[in-house]
Jmol script that loads the backbone (N, CA, C; Angstrom):
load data "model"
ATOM      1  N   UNK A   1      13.119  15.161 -15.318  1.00  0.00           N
ATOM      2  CA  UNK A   1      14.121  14.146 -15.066  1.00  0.00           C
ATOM      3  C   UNK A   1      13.578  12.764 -15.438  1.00  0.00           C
ATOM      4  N   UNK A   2      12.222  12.329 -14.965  1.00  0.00           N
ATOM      5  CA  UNK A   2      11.833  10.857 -15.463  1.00  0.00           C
ATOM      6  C   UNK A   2      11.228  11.131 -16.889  1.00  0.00           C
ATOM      7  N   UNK A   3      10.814  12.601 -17.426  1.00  0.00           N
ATOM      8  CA  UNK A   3      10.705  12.425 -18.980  1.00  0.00           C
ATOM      9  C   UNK A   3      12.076  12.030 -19.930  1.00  0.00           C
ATOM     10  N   UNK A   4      12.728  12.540 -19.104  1.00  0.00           N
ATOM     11  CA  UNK A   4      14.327  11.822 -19.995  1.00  0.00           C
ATOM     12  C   UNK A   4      14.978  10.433 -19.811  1.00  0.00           C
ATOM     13  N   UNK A   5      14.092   9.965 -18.719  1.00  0.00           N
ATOM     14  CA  UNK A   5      14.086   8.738 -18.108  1.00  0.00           C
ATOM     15  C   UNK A   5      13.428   7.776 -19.106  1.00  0.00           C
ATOM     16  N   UNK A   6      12.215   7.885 -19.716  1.00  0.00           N
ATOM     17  CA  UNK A   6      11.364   7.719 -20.153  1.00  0.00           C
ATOM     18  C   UNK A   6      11.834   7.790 -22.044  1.00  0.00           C
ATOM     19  N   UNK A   7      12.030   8.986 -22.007  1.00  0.00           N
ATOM     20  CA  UNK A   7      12.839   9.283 -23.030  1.00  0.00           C
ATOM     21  C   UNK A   7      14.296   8.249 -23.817  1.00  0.00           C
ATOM     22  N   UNK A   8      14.893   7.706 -23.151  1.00  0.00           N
ATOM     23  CA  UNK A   8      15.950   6.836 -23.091  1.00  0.00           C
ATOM     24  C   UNK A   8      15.524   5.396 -23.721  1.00  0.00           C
ATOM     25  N   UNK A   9      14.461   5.053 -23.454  1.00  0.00           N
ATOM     26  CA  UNK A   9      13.503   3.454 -24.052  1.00  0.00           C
ATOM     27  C   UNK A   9      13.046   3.884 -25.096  1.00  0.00           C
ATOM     28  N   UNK A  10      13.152   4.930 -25.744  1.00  0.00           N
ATOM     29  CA  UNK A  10      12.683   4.590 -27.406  1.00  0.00           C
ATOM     30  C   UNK A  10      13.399   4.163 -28.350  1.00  0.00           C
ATOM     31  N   UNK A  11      13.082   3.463 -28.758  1.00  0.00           N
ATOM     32  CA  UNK A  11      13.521   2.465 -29.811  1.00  0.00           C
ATOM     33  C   UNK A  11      13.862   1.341 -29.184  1.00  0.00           C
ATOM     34  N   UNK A  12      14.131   0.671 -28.002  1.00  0.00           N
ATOM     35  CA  UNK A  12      14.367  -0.016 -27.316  1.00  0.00           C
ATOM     36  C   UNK A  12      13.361  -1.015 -27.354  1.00  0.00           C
ATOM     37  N   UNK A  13      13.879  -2.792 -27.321  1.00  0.00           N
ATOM     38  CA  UNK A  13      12.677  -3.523 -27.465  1.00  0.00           C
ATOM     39  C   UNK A  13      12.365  -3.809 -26.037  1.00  0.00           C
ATOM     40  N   UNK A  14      11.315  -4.067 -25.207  1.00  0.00           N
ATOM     41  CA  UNK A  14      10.669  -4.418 -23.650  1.00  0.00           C
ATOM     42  C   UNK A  14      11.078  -5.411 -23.747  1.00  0.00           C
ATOM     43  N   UNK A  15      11.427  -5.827 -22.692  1.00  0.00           N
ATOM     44  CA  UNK A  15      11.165  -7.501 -22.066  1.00  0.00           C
ATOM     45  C   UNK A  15      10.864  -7.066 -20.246  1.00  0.00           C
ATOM     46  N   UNK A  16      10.774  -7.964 -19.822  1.00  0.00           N
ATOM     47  CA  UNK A  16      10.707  -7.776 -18.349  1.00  0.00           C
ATOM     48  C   UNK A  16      11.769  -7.039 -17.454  1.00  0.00           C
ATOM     49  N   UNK A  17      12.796  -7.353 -17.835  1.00  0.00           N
ATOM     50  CA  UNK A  17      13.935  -6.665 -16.852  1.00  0.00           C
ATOM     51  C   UNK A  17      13.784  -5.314 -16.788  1.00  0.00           C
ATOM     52  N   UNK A  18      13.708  -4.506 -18.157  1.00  0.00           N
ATOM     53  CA  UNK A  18      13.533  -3.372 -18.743  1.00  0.00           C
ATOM     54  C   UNK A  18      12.369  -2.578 -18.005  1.00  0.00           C
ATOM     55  N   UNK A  19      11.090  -3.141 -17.980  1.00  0.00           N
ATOM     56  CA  UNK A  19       9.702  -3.414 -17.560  1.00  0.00           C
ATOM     57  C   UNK A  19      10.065  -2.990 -16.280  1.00  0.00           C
ATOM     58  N   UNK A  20      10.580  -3.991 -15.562  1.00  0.00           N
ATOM     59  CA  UNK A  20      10.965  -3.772 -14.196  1.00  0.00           C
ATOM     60  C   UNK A  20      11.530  -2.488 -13.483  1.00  0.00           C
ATOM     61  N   UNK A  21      12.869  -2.274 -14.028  1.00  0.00           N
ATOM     62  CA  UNK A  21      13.650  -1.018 -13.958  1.00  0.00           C
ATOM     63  C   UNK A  21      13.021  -0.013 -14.036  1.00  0.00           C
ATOM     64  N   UNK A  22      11.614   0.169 -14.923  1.00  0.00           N
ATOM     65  CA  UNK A  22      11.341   1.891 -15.229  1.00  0.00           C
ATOM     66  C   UNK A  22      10.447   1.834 -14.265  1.00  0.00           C
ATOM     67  N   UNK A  23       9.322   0.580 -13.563  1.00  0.00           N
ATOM     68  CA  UNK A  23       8.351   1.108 -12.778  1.00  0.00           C
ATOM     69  C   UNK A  23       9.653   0.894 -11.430  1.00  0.00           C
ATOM     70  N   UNK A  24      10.512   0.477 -11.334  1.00  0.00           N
ATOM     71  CA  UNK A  24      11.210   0.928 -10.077  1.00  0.00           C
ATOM     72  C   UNK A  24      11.737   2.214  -9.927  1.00  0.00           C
ATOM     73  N   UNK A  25      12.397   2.597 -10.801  1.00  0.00           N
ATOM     74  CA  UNK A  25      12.310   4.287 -11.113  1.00  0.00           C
ATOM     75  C   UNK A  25      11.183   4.923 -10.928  1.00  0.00           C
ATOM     76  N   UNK A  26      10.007   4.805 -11.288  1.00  0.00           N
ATOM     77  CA  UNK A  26       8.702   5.288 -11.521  1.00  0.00           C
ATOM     78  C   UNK A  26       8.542   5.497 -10.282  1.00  0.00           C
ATOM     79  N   UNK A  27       8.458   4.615  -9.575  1.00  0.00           N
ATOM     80  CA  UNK A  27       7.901   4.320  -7.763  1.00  0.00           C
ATOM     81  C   UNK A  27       8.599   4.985  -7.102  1.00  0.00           C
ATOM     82  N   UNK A  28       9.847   4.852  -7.138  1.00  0.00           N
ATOM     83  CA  UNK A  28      11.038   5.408  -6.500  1.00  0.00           C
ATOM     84  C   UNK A  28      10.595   7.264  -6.613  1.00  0.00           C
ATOM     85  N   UNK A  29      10.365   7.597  -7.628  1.00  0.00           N
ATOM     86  CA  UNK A  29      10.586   9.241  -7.901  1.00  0.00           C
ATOM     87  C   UNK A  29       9.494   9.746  -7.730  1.00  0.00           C
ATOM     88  N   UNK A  30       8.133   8.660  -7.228  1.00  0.00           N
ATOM     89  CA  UNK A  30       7.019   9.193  -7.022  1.00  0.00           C
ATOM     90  C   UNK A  30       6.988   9.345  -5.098  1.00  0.00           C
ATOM     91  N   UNK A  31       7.623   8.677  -4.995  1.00  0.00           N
ATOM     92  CA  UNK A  31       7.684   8.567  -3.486  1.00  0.00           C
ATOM     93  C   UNK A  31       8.936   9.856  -2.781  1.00  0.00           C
ATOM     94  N   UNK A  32       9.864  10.146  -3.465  1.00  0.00           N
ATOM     95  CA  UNK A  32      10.199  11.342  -3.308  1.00  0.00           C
ATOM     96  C   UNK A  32      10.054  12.665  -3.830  1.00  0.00           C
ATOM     97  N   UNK A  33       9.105  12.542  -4.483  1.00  0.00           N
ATOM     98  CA  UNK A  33       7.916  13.790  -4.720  1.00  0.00           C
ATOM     99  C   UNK A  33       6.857  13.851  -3.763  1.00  0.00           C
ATOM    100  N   UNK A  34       6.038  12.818  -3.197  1.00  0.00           N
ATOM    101  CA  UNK A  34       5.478  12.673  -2.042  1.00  0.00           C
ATOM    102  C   UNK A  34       5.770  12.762  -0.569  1.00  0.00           C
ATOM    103  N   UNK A  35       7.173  12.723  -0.433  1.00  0.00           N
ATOM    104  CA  UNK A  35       7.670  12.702   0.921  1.00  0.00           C
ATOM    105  C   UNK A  35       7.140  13.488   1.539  1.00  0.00           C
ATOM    106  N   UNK A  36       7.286  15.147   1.132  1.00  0.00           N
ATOM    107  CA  UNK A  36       7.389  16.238   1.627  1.00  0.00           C
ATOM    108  C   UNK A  36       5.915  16.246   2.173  1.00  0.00           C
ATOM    109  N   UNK A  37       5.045  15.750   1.678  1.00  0.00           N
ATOM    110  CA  UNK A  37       3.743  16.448   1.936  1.00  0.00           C
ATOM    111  C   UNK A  37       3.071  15.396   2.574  1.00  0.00           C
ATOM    112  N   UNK A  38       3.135  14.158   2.597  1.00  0.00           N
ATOM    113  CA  UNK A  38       2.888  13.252   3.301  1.00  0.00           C
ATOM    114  C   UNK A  38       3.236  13.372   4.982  1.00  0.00           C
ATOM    115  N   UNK A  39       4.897  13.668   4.575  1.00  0.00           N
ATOM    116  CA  UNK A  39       5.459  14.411   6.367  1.00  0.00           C
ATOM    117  C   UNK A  39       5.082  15.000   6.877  1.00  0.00           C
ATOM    118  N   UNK A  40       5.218  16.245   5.879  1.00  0.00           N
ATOM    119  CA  UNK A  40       4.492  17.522   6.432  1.00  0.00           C
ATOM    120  C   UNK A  40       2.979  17.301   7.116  1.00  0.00           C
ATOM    121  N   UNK A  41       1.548  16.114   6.431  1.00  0.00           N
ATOM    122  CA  UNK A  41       0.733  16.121   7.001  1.00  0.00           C
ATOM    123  C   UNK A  41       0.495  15.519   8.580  1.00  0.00           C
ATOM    124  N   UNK A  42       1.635  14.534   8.408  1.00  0.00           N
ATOM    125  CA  UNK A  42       2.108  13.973   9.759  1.00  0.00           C
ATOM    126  C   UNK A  42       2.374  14.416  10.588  1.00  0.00           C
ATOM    127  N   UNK A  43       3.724  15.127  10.528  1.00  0.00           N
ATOM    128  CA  UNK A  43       3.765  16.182  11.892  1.00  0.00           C
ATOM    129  C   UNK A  43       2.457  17.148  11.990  1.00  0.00           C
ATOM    130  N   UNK A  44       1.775  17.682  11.086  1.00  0.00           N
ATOM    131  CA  UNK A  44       0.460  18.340  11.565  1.00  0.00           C
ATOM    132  C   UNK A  44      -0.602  17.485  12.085  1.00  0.00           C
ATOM    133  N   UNK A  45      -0.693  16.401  11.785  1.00  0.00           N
ATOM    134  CA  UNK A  45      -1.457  15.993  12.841  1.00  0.00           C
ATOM    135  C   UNK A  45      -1.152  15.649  14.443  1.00  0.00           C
ATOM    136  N   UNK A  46       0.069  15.293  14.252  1.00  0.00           N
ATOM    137  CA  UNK A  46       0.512  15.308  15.750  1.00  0.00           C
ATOM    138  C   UNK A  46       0.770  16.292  16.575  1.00  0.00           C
ATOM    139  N   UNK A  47       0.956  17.229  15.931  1.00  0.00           N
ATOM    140  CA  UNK A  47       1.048  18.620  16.821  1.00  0.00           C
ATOM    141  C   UNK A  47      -0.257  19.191  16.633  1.00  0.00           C
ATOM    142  N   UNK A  48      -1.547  18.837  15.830  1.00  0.00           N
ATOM    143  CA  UNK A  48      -2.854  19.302  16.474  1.00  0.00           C
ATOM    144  C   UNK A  48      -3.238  18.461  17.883  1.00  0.00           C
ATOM    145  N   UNK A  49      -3.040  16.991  17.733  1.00  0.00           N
ATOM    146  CA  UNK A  49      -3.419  16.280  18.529  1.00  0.00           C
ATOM    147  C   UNK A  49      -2.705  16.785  19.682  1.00  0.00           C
ATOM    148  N   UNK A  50      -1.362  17.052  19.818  1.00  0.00           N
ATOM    149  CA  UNK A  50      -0.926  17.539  20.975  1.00  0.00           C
ATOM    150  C   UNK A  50      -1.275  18.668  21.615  1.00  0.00           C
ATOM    151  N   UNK A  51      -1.360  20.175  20.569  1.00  0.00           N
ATOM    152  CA  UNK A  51      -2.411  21.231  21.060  1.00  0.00           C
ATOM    153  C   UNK A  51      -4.122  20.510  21.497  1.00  0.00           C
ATOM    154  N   UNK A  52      -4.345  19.681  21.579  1.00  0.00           N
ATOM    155  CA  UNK A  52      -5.476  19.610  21.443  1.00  0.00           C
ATOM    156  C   UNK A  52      -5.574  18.655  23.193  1.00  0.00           C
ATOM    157  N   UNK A  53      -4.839  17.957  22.828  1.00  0.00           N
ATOM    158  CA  UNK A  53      -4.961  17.303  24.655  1.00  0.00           C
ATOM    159  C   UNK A  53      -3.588  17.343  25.082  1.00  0.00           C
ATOM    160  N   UNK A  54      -2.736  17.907  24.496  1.00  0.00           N
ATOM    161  CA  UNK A  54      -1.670  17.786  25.582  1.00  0.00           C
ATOM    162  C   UNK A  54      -0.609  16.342  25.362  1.00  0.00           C
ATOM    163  N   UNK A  55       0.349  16.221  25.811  1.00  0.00           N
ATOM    164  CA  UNK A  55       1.253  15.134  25.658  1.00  0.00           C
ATOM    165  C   UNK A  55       0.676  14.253  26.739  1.00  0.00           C
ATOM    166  N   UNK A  56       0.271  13.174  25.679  1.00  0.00           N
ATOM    167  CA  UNK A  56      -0.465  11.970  27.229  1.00  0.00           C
ATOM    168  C   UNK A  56       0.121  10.274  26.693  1.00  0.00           C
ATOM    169  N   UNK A  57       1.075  10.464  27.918  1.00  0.00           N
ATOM    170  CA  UNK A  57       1.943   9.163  27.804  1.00  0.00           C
ATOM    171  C   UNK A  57       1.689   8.315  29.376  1.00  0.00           C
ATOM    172  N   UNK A  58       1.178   6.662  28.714  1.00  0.00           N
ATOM    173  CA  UNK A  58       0.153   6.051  30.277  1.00  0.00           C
ATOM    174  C   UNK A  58       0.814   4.648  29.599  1.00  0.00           C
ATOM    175  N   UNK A  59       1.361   4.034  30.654  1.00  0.00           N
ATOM    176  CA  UNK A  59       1.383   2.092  30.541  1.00  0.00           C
ATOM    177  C   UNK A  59       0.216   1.947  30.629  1.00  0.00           C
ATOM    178  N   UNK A  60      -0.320   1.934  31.283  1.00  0.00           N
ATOM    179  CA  UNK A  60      -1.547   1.446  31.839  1.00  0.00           C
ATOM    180  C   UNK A  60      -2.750   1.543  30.558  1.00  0.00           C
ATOM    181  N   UNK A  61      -3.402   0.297  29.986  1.00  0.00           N
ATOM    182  CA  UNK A  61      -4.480  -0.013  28.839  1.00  0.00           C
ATOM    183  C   UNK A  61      -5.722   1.080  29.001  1.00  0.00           C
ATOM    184  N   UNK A  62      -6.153   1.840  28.452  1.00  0.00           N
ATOM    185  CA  UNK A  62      -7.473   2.323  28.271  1.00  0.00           C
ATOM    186  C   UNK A  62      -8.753   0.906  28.904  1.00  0.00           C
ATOM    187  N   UNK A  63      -9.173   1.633  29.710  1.00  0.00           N
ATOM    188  CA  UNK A  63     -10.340   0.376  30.067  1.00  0.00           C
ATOM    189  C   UNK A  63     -11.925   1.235  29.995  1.00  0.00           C
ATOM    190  N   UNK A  64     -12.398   0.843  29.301  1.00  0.00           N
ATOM    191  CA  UNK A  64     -13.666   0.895  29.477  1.00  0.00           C
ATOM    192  C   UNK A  64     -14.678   0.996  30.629  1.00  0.00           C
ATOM    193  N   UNK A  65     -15.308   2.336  30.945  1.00  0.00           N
ATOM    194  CA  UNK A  65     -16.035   1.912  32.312  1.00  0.00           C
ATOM    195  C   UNK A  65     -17.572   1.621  31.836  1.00  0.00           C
ATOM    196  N   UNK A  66     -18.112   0.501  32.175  1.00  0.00           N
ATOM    197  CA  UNK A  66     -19.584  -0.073  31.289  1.00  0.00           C
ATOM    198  C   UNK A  66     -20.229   0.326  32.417  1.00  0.00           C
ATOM    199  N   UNK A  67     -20.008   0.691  33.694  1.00  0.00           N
ATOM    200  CA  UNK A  67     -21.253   1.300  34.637  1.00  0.00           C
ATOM    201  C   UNK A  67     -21.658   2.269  34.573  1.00  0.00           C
ATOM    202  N   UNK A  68     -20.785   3.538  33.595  1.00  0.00           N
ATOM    203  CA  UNK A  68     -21.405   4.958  33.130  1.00  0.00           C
ATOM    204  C   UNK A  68     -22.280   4.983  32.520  1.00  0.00           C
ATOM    205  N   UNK A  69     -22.207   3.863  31.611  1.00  0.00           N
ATOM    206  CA  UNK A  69     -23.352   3.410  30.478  1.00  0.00           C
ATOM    207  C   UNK A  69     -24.914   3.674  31.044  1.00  0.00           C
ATOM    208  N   UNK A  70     -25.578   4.792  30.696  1.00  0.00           N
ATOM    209  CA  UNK A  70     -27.154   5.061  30.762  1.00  0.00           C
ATOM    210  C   UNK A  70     -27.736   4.827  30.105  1.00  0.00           C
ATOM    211  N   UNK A  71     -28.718   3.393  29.646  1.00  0.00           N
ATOM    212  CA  UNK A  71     -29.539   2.548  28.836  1.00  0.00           C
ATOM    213  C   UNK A  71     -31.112   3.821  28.449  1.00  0.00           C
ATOM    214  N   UNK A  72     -31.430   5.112  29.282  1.00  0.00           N
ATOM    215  CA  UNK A  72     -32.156   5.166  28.814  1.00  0.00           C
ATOM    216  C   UNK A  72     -31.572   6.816  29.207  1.00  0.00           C
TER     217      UNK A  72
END
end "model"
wireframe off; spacefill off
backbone 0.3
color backbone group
C-alpha cells in the first residue's frame, strides 16, 4: 500500500508540501503497523506485574524507611 504510495511521486517535481505529505503518510502507516505489538507488549507487562504482586492501589506516597539501613 505505501509502495504505491511511493509509487505515485514519480515523475513528480519535490518541493516541501509534497516532502511533507509522504513522511506524514510514512509516520502515520508506521505507527499502525506498530500498534499491535507495542500494545500487545503493554498489556504483558501489566499483567506480569500484576501476577507478580497482585493489584496494589495506595494514596498514601512510598516513604522510605532510613532506620533499616545496616551501614555494615
Amino acid at each position: 500500500n505505501l509502495y504505491r504510495y511511493y509509487q505515485s511521486f514519480i515523475g513528480v517535481e519535490f518541493d516541501l508540501r509534497i516532502i511533507q505529505a509522504i513522511m506524514i503518510k510514512s509516520i502515520f502507516e508506521v505507527l499502525i503497523i506498530l500498534a499491535p505489538i507495542v500494545l500487545s507488549i503493554m498489556i504483558a507487562g501489566v499483567l506480569g506485574n500484576i501476577m507478580q504482586f497482585g493489584f496494589i492501589f495506595t494514596t498514601k506516597p512510598i516513604m522510605p524507611n532510613l532506620g533499616k539501613i545496616n551501614p555494615l
